[in-house]
N, C-alpha and C positions, 0 to 999 in steps of 0.2 A: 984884519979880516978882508976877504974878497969883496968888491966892489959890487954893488947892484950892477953899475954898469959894464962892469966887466962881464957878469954873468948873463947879463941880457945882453949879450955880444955873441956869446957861447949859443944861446936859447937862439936867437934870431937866426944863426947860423943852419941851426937846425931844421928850423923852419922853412928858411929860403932851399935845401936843398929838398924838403919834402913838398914844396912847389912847385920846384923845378920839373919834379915828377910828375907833378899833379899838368902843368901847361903843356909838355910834352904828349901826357896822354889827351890832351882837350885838341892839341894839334892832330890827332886822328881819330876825332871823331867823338872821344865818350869820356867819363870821367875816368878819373885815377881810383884803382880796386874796380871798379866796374866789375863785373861777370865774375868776379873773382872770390866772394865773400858763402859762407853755407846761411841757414837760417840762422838768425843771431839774436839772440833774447839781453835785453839789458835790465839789472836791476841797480835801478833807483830809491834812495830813501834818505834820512838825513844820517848825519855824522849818530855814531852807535845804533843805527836800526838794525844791525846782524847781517849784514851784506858777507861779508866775510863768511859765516856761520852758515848762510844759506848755498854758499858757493860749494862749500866741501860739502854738505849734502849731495851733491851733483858729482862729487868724486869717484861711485859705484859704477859711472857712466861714462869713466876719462878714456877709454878705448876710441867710442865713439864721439864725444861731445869737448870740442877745447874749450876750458877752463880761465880764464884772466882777472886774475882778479887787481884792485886799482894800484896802480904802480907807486905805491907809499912811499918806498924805500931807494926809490928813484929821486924822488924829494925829498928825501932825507939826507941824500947824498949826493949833489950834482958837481965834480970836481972838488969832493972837499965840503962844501958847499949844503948847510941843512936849510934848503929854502923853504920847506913848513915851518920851522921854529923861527926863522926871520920873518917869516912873514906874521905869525901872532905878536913874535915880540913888538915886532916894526911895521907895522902896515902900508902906511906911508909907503915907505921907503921899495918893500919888497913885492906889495900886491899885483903889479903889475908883470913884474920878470916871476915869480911864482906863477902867477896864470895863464902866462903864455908859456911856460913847462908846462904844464897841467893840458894846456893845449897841444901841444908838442905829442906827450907821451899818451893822452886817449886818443888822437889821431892812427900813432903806431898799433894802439891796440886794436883800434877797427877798422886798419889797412893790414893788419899783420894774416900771411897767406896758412891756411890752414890745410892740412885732406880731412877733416874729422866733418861729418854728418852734420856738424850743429855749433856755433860757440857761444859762450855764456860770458859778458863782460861787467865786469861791477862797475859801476857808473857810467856817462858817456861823456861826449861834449856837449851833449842836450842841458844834462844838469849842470856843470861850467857855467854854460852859457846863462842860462833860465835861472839858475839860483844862487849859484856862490859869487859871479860876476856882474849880477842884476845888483845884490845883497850889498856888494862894496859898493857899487855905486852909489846906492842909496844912503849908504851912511857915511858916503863921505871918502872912503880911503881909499877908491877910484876919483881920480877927478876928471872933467870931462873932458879932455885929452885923453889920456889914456882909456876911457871907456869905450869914445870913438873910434881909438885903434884897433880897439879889439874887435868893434861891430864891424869894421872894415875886412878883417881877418875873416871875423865868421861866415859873412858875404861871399868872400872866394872861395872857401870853402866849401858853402850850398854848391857852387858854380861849378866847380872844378874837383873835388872828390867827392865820392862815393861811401857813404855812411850807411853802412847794412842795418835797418834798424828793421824785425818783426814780429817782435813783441817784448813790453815793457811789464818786467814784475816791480810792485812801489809795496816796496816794505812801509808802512804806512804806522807811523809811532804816533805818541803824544810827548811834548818836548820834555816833560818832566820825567819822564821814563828813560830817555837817552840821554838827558844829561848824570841822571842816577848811575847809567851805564858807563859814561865815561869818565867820572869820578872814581868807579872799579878796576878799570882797564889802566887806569893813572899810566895811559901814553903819555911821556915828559913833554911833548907840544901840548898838550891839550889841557895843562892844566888851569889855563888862565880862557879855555872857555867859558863866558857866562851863557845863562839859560838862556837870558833876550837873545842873544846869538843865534842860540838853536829855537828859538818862537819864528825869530824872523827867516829863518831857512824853512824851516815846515810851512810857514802861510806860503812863502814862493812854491814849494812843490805842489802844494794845494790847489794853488793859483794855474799851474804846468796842468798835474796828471789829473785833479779831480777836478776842477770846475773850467776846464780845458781855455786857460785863456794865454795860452802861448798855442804855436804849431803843437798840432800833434803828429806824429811819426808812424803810430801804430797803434794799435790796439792794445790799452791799461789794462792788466792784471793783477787786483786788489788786494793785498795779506794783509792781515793783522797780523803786527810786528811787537805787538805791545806784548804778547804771550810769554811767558819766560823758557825758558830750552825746553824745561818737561812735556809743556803743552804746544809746543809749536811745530812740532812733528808735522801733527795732522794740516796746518799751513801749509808745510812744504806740501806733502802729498798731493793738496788741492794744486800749489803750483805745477808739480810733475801732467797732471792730467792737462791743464789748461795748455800745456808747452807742446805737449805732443800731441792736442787737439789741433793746436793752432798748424803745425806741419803738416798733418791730415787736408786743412784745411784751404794749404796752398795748392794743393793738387785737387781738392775737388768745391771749385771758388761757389756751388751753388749750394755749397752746404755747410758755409763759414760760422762757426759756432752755434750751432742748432743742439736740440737736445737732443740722446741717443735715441728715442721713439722715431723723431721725425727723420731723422739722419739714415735709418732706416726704408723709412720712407723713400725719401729722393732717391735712396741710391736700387730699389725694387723697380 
């Protein structure tokens, strides 16, 4: 089998040359992607909250609006290489070259150049950062080297590109609903997730989008995720509105989320 370290040879390589990009454009002046990104909505939530499900919702709108949803299959396959299923089987060993792909490839997605009015990304490097990579820390299969490295990474990053974030939709579950959900979906990585797993991923998002105690980026857009397909229609719907409120709302900054009475108003 491929070598952790040989793959985080590959991954680093990656990295260093999407740096290279990024200090180049810092040598004149602004970040990397700068000026370059449309309104960009990201949706967050834990592993089976229908991130997916909610994306193709937004398929009716692919003329105007790019689409990305999270690069799975990417990690599924990196030279050969299934670094999702090494990394549950093996933590230790692979959490670290798995998360800096992870880093690698949501960086690509929200530097990747669009013409489309709006992009829609499933997850970002927010959640990365804030929950999957907080999460190993804390239980260990980070150890504090490599977590360092990583905060050191995410550091340059703030500094030196440009991460279009304008508003956040948090598919918002309860953990015993999404582990139900991926017990159905019986993806062959996921079989050895337990619940506590997914407990402790929901209190970090909790931690992020509702009780705001990481950075916040943008303005949270709340779903209940816990709905089953039938009833979760009407979810999306509320998110369509709030999405293209929010676009509304960057061209007219004195009337950012107001209700349609008053919005009325301001603008008489």
């Amino acid at each position: 089998m491929t070598s952790a370290t040989h793959i985080s040879r590959i991954i680093n390589k990656g990295l260093a040359g999407l740096m290279a990009n990024a200090t180049s454009s810092m040598r004149c002046g602004q970040k990397f992607a700068q000026d370059s990104q449309p309104f960009t909505v990201l949706i967050e939530g834990n592993i089976g909250s229908g991130k997916t499900t909610f994306l193709n919702h937004f398929q009716k709108y692919k003329d105007d609006i790019c689409l990305i949803t999270e690069p799975v299959e990417k990690w599924r396959n990196l030279k050969g290489v299934n670094l999702l299923d090494n990394m549950y089987k093996n933590p230790e060993m692979w959490a670290m070259p798995f998360q800096s792909y992870v880093t690698l490839t949501m960086l690509q997605a929200h530097t990747a150049p669009t013409d489309k009015k709006m992009k829609i990304i499933e997850r970002s490097i927010y959640s990365s950062r804030f929950c999957f990579v907080e999460n190993m820390y804390r239980n260990g299969t980070l150890e504090k080297g490599m977590y360092n490295t990583l905060q050191e990474w995410y550091k340059f990053i703030e500094s030196s590109i440009h991460v279009q974030a304008d508003l956040i939709i948090y598919l918002r579950t309860s953990p015993e609903v999404v582990h139900e959900r991926i017990r159905q979906r019986a993806r062959s990585e996921e079989t050895c997730v337990p619940l506590k797993y997914l407990q402790e991923l929901h209190e970090l998002h909790e931690d992020w989008l509702i009780h705001q105690r990481r950075p916040q980026q943008c303005k949270v857009f709340v779903l209940d995720a816990d709905l089953n397909l039938e009833n979760i229609g009407s979810e999306y719907q509320r998110s369509e509105a709030s999405i293209f409120d929010a676009i509304s709302a960057t061209h007219q900054p004195s009337a950012v989320f107001v209700s349609p009475s008053k919005r009325q108003r301001l603008s008489s």
